[in-house]
C-alpha positions in Angstrom: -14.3 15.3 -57.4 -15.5 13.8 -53.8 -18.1 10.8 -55.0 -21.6 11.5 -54.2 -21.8 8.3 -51.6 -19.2 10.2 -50.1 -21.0 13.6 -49.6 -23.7 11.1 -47.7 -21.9 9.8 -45.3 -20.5 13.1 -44.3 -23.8 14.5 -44.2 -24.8 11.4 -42.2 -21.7 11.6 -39.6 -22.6 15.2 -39.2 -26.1 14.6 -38.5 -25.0 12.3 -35.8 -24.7 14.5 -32.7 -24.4 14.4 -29.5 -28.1 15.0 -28.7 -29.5 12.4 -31.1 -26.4 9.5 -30.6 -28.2 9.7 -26.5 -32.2 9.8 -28.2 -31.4 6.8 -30.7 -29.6 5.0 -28.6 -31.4 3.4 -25.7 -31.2 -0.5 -26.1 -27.0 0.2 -26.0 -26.9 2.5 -23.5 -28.8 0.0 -21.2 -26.7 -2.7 -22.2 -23.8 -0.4 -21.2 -25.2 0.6 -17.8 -25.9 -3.5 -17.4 -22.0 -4.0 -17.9 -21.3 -0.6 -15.6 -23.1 -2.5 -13.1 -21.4 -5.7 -13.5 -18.0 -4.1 -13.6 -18.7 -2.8 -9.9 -19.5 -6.4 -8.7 -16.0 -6.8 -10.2 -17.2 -9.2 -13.4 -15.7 -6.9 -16.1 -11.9 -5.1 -15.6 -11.6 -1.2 -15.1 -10.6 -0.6 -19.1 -11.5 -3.3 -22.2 -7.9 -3.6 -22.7 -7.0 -5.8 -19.5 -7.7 -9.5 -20.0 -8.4 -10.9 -16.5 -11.0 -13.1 -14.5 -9.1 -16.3 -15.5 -7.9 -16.6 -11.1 -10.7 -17.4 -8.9 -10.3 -13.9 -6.1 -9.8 -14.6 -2.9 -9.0 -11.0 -1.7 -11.4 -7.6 -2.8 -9.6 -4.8 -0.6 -6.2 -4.4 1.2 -4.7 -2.8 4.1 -1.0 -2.1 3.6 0.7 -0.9 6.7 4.1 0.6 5.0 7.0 1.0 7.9 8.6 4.1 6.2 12.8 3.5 7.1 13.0 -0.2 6.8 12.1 -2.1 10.6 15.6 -4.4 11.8 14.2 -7.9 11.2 16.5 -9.3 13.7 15.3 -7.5 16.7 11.9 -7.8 15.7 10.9 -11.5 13.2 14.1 -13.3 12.9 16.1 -14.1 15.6 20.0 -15.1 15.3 21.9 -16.4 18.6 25.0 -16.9 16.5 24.9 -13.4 16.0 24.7 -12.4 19.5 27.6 -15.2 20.1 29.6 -13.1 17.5 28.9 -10.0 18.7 31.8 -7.4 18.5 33.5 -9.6 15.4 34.6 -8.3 12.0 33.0 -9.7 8.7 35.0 -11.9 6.3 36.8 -9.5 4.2 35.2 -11.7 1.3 31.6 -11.2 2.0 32.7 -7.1 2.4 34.6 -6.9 -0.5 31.5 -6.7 -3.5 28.6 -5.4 -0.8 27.8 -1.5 -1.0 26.7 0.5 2.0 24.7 3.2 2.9 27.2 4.9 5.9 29.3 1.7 7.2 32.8 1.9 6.9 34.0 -1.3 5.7 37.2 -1.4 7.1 36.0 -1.3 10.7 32.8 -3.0 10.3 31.5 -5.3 13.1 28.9 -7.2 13.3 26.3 -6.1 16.2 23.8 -8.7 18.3 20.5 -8.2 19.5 19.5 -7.3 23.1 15.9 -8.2 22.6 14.6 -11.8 23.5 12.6 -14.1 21.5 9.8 -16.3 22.5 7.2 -19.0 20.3 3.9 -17.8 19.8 0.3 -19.5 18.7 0.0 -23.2 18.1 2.4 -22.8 15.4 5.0 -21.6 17.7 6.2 -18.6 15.1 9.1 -16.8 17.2 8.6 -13.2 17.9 10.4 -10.1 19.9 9.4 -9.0 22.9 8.4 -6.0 21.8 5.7 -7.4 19.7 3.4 -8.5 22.9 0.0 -8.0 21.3 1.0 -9.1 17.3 1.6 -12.4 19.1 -1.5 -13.0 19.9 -2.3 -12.9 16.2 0.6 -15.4 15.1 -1.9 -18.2 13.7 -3.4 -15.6 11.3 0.0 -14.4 10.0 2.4 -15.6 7.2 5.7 -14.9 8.3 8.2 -14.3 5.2 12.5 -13.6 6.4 13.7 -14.3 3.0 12.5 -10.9 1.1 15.3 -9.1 -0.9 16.2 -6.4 -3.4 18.7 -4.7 -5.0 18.1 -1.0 -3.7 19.7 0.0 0.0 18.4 3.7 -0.4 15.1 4.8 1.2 13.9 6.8 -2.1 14.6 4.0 -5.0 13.7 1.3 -2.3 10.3 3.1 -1.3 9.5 3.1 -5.0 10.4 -0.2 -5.7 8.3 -1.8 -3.0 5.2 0.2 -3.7 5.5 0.6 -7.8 7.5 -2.2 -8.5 10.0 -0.3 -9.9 13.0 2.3 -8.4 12.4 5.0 -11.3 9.0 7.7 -10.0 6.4 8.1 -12.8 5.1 4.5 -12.8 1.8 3.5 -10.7 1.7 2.0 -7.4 0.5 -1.2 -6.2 -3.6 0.6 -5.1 -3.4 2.1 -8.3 -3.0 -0.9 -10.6 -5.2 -2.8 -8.4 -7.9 0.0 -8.7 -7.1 -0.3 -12.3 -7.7 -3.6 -13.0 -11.1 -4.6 -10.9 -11.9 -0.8 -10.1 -13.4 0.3 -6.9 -16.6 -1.3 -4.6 -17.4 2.5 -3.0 -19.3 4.6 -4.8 -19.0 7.5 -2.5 -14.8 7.2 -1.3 -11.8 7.1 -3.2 -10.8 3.5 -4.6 -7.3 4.0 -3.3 -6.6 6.2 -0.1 -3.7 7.1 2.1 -3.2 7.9 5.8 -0.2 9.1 7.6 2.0 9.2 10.2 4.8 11.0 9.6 7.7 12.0 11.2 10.9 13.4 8.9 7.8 12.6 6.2 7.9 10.2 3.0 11.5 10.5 0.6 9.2 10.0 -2.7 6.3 12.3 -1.4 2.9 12.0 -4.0 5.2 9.2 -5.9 4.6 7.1 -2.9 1.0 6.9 -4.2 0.9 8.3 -7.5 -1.3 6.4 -10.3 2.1 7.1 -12.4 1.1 7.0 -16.4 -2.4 5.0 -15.5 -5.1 8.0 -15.3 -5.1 10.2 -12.6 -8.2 8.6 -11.7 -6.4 5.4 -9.9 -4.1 7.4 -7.9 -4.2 7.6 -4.4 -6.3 10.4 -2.1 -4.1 11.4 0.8 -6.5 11.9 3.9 -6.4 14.0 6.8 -7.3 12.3 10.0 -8.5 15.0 11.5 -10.5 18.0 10.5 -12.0 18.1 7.0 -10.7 14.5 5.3 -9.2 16.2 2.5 -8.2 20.2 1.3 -10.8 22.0 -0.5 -13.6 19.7 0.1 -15.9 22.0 1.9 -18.0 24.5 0.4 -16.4 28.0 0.5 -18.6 30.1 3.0 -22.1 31.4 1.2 -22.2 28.5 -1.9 -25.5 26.4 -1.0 -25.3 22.9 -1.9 -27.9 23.8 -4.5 -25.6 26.4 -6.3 -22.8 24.1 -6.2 -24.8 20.4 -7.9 -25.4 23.6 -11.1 -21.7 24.7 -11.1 -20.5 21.3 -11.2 -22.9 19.9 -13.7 -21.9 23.3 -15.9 -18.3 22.0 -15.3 -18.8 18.5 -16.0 -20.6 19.3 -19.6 -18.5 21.7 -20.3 -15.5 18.5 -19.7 -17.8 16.3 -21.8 -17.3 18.8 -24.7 -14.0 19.0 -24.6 -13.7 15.3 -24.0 -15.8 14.4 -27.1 -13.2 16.9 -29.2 -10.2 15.5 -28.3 -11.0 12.2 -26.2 -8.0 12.7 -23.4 -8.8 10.4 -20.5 -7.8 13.0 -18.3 -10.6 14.7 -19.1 -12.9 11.8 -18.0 -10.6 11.4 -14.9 -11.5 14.9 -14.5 -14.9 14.6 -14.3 -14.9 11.4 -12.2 -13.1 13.6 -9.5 -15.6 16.5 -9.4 -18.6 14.4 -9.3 -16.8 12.2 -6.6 -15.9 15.2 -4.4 -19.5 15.7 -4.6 -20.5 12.9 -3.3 -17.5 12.7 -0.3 -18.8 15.9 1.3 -21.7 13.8 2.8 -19.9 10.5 3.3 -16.0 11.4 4.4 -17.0 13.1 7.6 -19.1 10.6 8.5 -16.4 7.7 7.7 -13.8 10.6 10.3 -16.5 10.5 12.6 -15.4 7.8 15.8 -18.4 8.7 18.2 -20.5 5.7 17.1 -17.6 3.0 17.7 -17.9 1.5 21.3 -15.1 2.8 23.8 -13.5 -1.0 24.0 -13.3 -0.7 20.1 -11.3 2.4 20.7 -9.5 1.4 23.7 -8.2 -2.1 21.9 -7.2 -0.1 19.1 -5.3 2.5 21.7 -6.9 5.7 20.3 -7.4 7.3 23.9 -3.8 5.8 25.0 -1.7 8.8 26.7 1.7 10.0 24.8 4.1 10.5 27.4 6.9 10.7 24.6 9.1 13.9 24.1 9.8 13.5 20.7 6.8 13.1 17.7 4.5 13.9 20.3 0.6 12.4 19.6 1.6 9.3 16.8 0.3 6.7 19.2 -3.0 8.5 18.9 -3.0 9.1 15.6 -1.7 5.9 14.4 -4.1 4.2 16.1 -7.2 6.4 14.5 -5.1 5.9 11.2 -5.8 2.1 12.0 -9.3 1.8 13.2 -10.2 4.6 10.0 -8.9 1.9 7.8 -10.8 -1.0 8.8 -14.4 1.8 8.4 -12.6 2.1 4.9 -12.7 -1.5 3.7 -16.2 -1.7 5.6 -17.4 1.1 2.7 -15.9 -0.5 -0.3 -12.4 1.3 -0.4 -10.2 -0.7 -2.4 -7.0 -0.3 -1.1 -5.5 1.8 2.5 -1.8 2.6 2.5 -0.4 3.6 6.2 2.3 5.3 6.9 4.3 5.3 9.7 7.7 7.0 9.6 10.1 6.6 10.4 12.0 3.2 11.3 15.4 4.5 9.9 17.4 3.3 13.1 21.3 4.2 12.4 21.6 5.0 16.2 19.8 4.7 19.4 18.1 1.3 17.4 16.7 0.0 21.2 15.0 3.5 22.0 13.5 3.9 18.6 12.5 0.3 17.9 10.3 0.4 21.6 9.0 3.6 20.7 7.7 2.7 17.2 6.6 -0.9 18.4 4.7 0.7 21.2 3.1 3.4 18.8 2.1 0.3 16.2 1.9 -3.0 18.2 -1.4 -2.7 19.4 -3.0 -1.1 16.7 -2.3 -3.5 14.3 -3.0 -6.4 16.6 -6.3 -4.5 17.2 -7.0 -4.4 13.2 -6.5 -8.0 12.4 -8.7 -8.8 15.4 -11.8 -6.6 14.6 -11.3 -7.7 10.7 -11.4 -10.9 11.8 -14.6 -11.1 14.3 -16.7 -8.6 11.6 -16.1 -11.2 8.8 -13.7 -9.1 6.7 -10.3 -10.3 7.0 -11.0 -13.7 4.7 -11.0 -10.6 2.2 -8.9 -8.2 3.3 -5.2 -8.9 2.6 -3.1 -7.1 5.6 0.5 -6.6 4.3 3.5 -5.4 6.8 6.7 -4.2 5.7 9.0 -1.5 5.0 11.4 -0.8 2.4 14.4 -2.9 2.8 15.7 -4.2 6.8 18.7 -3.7 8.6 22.4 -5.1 8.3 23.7 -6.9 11.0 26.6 -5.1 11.4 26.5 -1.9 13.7 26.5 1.6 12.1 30.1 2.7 12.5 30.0 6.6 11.3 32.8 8.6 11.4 30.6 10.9 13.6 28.8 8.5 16.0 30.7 8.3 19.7 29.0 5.0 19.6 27.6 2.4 17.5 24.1 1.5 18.8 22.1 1.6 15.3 22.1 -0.9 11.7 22.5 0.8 8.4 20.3 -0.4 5.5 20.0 -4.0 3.9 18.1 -5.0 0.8 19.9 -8.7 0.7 17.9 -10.4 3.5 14.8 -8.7 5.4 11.1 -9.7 7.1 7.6 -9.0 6.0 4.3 -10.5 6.4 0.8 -10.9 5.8 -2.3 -12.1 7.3 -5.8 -12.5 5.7 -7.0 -12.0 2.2 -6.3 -15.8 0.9 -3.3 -15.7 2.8 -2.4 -19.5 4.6 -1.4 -17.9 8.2 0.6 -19.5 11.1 3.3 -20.3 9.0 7.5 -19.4 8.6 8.4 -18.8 4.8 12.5 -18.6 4.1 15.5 -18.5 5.9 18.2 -16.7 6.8 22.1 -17.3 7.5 23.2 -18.0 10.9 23.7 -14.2 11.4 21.3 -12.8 9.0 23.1 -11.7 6.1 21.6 -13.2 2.8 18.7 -15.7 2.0 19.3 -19.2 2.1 16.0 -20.8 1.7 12.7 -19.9 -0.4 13.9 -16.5 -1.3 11.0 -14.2 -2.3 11.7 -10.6 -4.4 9.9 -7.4 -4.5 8.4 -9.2 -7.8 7.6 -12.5 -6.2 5.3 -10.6 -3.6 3.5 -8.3 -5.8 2.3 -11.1 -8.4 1.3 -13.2 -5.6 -0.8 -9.9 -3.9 -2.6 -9.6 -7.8 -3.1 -12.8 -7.9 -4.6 -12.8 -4.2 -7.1 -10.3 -6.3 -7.8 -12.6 -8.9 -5.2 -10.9 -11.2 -2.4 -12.5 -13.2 0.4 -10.3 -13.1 1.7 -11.0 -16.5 -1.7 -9.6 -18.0 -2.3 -6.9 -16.5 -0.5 -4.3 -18.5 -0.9 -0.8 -19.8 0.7 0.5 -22.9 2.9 3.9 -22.1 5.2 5.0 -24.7 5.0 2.2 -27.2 5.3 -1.0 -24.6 3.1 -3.1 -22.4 4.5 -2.3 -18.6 3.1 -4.6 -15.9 3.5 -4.1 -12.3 6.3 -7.1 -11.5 8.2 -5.5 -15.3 9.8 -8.2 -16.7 9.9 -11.2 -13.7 8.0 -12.3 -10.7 7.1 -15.5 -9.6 3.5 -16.3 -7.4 4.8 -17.4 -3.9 2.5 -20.8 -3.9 3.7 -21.3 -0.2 1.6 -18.0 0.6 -1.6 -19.1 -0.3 -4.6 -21.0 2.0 
């Protein structure tokens, strides 16, 4: 027999519905909109399980400029006269011996110079290629870093390990745990968006921003830069904006049931979307809209610049819209802009492509840290340059290439850098060998850079963790180290 005190409670628990938890309820629910409210001034994290607030912030939103193919670092950030000395040579048959390739052929591999010339920039003199003419003006602002590594030389694993922190897909990416942990400043645009530029197109497709096993909610919203922002946003001909708020607040309650039954954050995540779809038809075509920038703001930025090119016909255009859009993003709150620009992936005719993808991103990007800088945002916008992995210094030798004139892939020694955001600029961080094969200074991993960007946010990269399948994973897994040399 069930004990009377039992029978209560049931009767109590029963009586406590939905209706009367919201009527008896009002000194908590304020509390809780008080700590909503907080937690968008980024005092409380995204979910009660992250411990964080213990690092004093010194970036809120970030631009990440991803070179999809991997840029050669020494024709572009790390020059190496002993490499043009040696041009022509074969490699030491004991550096070969252990080192796996993409397409070289060991046995006739030969290490390849660089035509491009190198000159010092800014008062601190940072060396750059001549086909960076307008990021040189920016040198003073920059952190240079030649001494990244990793251990994956193919586009797909090395993609994903650069922008999840790990080479297996399923796991969130960098704007996703970010958006995780302090959650976003817009209340009207996506936390985490994506713009592209796309040539052959991305290896890890939606992986490239996926929110992986966080809640679809942090994932990234891929945006069109032209016509409506994203698929499906528009009404469908004939649904008034009236018709549509009473669908979606049917929907939504109809969520909230089912939520309450079974309590899947999906659901919730489901709910955020609708209501934030909502709200983006009035904002996102007004955020696409470039009539009320001044025409110098879009001629610095090269939006009107004339594509004489054959081949991927329009990208200077549209990376340079992809650039100036993502500076009106961080202006509205948007936590965290991914461009992409494919693709660098230079096994032949390195000279031609390298000019054509410096001349369709150079000035942009010199544009962006400039306007960041004179509206006041880039003390708090972290800018972040890189692609997956560089290039070898040895010439792509294919069986089926009448001659070598490109660099295969290489994880062991390649350039990034960063500007803004915390970030201590004018400075050189690593070095490289004499011809640019492997780190021999200050070597910084795919791990090292990650936990020094979270902490750039105010987040320590060994507490911000998520439970999946009966573990705590992190963003940096099991290692990372904050690159102190990084930071103002």
């Amino acid at each position: 027999m069930i004990p009377e005190q039992f029978n209560n409670q049931t009767d109590e628990l029963a009586a406590l519905n939905r209706r009367r938890f919201f009527a008896t309820s009002a000194s908590g629910l304020g509390t809780l909109a008080l700590a909503s409210l907080m937690k968008q001034d980024g005092l409380f994290a995204s979910d009660p399980t992250t411990q964080l607030s213990h690092i004093a912030p010194r970036a809120k939103r970030c631009i990440y400029l991803f070179m999809e193919g991997g840029p050669s670092q020494m024709d572009l950030f790390d020059p190496k006269p002993k490499l043009n000395e040696l041009d022509g040579q074969p490699m030491p048959e004991s550096i070969l011996k252990d080192i796996k390739f993409a397409f070289i052929q060991k046995e006739a591999a030969r290490l390849m110079g660089s035509p491009r010339t190198f000159r010092r920039y800014g008062e601190c003199g940072m060396e750059l290629s001549d086909l960076l003419p307008h990021l040189s003006t920016c040198v003073d602002d920059i952190a240079m870093i030649r001494s990244m590594h990793c251990e994956q030389f193919n586009h797909l694993p090395g993609q994903l390990m650069m922008l999840s922190g790990s080479d297996l897909q399923g796991r969130p990416t960098l704007g996703s745990w970010l958006n995780y942990g302090l959650g976003s400043e817009s209340q009207n645009l996506p936390g985490y968006v994506v713009l592209a530029t796309l040539g052959r197109g991305l290896p890890g497709g939606a992986s490239s921003w996926s929110s992986g096993f966080l809640p679809s909610q942090y994932a990234g919203t891929l945006f069109r830069n032209q016509g409506s922002p994203v698929l499906n946003l528009a009404n469908p001909t004939g649904l008034s904006s009236q018709a549509q708020q009473r669908s979606l607040q049917t929907i939504n309650e109809l969520n909230g049931l089912r939520f309450d039954q079974i309590g899947n954050p999906e659901i919730a995540s489901r709910i955020k979307a609708y209501e934030l779809a909502f709200r983006m038809q009035q904002t996102a075509p007004e955020l696409l809209d470039l009539s009320g920038e001044t025409k110098t703001t879009l001629e610095e930025y090269g939006v009107t610049r004339e594509d004489k090119s054959k081949t991927n016909t329009g990208f200077m255009g549209s990376y340079a819209r992809n650039c100036l859009l993502a500076r009106r993003m961080v202006e509205r709150g948007v936590r965290f802009v991914t461009l992409f620009l494919s693709t660098w992936d230079h096994h032949s005719s390195l000279d031609s492509g390298l000019k054509r993808y410096t001349q369709i991103s150079d000035q942009p990007i010199a544009a962006l840290l400039k306007d960041l800088k004179r509206r006041g945002l880039l003390d708090e916008t972290l800018v972040v340059f890189g692609g997956e992995f560089g290039r070898t210094p040895l010439g792509e030798n294919r069986a089926n290439f009448k001659k070598v004139t490109g660099r295969d892939h290489h994880p062991y020694s390649y350039s990034m850098w960063l500007a803004g955001g915390g970030i201590k600029g004018g400075q050189v961080i690593g070095e490289t060998d004499e011809i640019g094969w492997g780190v021999t200074k200050d070597p910084v991993h795919v791990h090292d850079l990650h936990a020094t960007i979270l902490q750039l946010f105010g987040l320590d990269h060994k507490k911000l963790t998520y439970q999946f399948q009966g573990r705590d994973f992190r963003l940096t897994d099991v290692s990372g180290n904050v690159v102190e040399k990084l930071l103002a």
